[in-house]
C-alpha positions in Angstrom: -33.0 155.4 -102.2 -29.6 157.0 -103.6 -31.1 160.8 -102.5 -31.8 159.6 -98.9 -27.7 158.3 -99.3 -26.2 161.6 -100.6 -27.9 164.0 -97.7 -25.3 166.5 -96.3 -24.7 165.3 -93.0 -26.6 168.5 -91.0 -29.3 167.5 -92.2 -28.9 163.7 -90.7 -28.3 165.4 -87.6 -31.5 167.2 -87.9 -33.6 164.3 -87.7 -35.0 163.1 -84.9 -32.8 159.7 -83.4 -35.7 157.1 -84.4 -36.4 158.1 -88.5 -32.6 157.9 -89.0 -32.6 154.3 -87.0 -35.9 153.0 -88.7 -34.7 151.5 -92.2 -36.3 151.8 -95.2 -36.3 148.5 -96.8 -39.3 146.3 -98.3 -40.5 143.4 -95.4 -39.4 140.6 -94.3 -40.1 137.4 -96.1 -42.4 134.9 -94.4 -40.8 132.2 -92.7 -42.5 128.7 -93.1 -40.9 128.1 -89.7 -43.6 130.5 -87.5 -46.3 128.2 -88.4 -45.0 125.2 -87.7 -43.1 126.0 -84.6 -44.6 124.1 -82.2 -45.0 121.1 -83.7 -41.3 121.1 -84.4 -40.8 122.0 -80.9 -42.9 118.6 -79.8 -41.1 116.7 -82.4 -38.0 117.7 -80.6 -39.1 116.0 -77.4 -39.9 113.2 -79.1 -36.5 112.5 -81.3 -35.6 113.3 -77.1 -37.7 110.9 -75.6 -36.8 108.4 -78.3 -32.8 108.8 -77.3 -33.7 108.3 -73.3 -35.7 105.4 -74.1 -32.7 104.1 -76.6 -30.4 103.8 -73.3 -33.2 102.0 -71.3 -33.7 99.6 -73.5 -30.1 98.7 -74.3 -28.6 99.5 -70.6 -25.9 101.6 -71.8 -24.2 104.0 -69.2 -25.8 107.1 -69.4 -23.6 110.2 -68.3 -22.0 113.4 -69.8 -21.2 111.8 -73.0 -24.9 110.4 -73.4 -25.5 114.1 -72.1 -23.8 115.5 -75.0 -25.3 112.7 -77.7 -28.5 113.8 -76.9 -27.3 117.6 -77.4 -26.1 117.1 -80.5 -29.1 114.5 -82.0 -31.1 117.7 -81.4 -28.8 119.6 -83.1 -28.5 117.6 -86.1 -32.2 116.9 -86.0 -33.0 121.0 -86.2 -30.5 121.2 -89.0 -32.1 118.6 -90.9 -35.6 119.6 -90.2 -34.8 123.3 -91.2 -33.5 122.1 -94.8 -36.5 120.1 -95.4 -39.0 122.9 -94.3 -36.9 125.7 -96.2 -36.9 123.6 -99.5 -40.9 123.3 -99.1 -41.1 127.1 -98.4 -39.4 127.4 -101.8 -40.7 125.3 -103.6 -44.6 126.4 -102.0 -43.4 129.8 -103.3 -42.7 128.6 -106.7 -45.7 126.5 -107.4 -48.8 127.7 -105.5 -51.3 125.9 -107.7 -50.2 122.8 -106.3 -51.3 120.8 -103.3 -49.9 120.8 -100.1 -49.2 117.3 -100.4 -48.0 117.8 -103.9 -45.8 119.8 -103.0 -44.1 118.4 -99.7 -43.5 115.1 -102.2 -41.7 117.0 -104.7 -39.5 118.8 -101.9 -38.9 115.5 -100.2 -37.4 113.8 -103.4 -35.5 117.2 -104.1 -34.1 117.1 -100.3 -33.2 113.0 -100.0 -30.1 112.3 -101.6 -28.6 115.1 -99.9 -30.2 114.1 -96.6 -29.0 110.0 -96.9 -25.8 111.5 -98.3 -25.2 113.5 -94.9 -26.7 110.5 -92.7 -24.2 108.4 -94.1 -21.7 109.8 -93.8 -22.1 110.7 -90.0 -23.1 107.1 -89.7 -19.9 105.6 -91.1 -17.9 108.1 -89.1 -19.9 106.9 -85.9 -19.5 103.4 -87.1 -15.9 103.7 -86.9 -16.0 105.4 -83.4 -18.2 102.8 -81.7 -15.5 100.4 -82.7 -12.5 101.8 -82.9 -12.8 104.2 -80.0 -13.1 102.3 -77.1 -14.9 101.9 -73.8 -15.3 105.9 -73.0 -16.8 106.8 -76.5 -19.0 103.6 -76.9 -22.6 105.2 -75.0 -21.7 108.4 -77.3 -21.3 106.8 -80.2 -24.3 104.4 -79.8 -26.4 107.3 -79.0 -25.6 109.1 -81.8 -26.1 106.0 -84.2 -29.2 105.7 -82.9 -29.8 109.8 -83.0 -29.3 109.9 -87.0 -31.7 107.3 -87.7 -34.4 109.0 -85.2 -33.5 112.7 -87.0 -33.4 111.8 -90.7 -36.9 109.6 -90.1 -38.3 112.6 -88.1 -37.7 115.2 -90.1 -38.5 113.5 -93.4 -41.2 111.8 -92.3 -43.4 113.6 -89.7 -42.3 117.3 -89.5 -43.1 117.3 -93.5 -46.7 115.7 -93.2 -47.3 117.4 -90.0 -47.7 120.3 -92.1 -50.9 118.7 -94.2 -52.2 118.4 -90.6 -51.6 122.0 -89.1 -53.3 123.1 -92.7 -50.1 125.1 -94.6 -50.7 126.0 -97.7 -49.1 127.7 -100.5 -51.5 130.5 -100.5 -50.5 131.6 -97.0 -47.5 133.2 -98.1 -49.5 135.5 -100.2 -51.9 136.6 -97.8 -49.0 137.3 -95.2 -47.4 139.3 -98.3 -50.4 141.5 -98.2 -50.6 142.0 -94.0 -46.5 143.2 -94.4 -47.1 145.3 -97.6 -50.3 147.0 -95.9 -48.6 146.9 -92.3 -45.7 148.5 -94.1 -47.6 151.7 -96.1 -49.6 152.0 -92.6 -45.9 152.9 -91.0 -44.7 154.8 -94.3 -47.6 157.2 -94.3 -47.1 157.7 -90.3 -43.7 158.6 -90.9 -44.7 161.6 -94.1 -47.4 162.7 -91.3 -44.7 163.2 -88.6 -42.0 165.1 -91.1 -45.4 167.3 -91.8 -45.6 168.3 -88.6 
């Protein structure tokens, strides 16, 4: 890697535009997210669904501010869904003799006190806004009280089982190791054959 750095600089302008563009690092990582993207994607609609049906039920104005709650409950629901889902991808990595389910429990009790940390603390902030900030910010506020509950509950407790049901398992990552490795000396050995030629 240090001999491909120190070429004189004609002979970087000898090479054709694409091998000085194409990089020569190892593959990606797997992401835990491709799998599971379209259940998170439904889950979405639901934590959604849940909000609109929140104003229904209470009769709340809905307009840009309820607009905007909803926005950001999605927002804070992805967050919160990514840091559960990225703690089981590491910890799947780390322990792939375990169960699925074995492992989702031990990521979940790793992940809670920082999640009720951060739900609290938005809660108590939205607490004080709902009271203290009047008749303009109420439908937000309410929203979004309603929005952390729906969030934290989603994202600990379907998104992470969801993935017993869509059939993740540790052992995945290794096999997508393999396709990248084996996709990767595929495009290594095409590149020696075209400097051959």
């Amino acid at each position: 890697m240090l001999e491909a750095q120190a070429e004189p600089q004609d002979v970087l302008r000898s090479r054709e535009p694409s091998d000085v563009l194409e990089p020569e690092a190892p593959p990606a990582e797997p992401v835990i997210g491709v799998s599971v993207a379209p259940g998170v994607a439904r889950l979405r609609v639901g934590v959604v669904l849940l909000t609109v049906g929140f104003f229904c039920v209470t009769q709340l104005e809905f307009n840009q501010t309820s607009i905007a709650a909803i926005l950001t409950i999605v927002g804070y629901s992805l967050n919160e869904t990514v840091v559960v889902l990225d703690r089981i991808r590491e910890v799947m990595r780390k322990y792939k003799r375990l169960s699925t389910a074995e492992i989702i429990d031990m990521s979940i009790n790793a992940v809670l006190p920082r999640t009720i940390m951060t739900a609290t603390t938005v809660f108590l902030a939205l607490l004080a806004l709902f009271f203290l900030g009047g008749h303009v910010i109420r439908s937000f506020s309410a929203a979004m009280i309603w929005g952390i509950f729906v969030a934290t509950y989603s994202s600990i407790f379907i998104c992470s089982p969801m993935l017993i049901y869509m059939g993740v398992r540790a052992d995945a990552f290794d096999r997508m190791r393999e396709k990248e490795v084996a996709g990767a000396d595929v495009k290594v050995k095409g590149a020696k054959a075209k400097e051959k030629a």
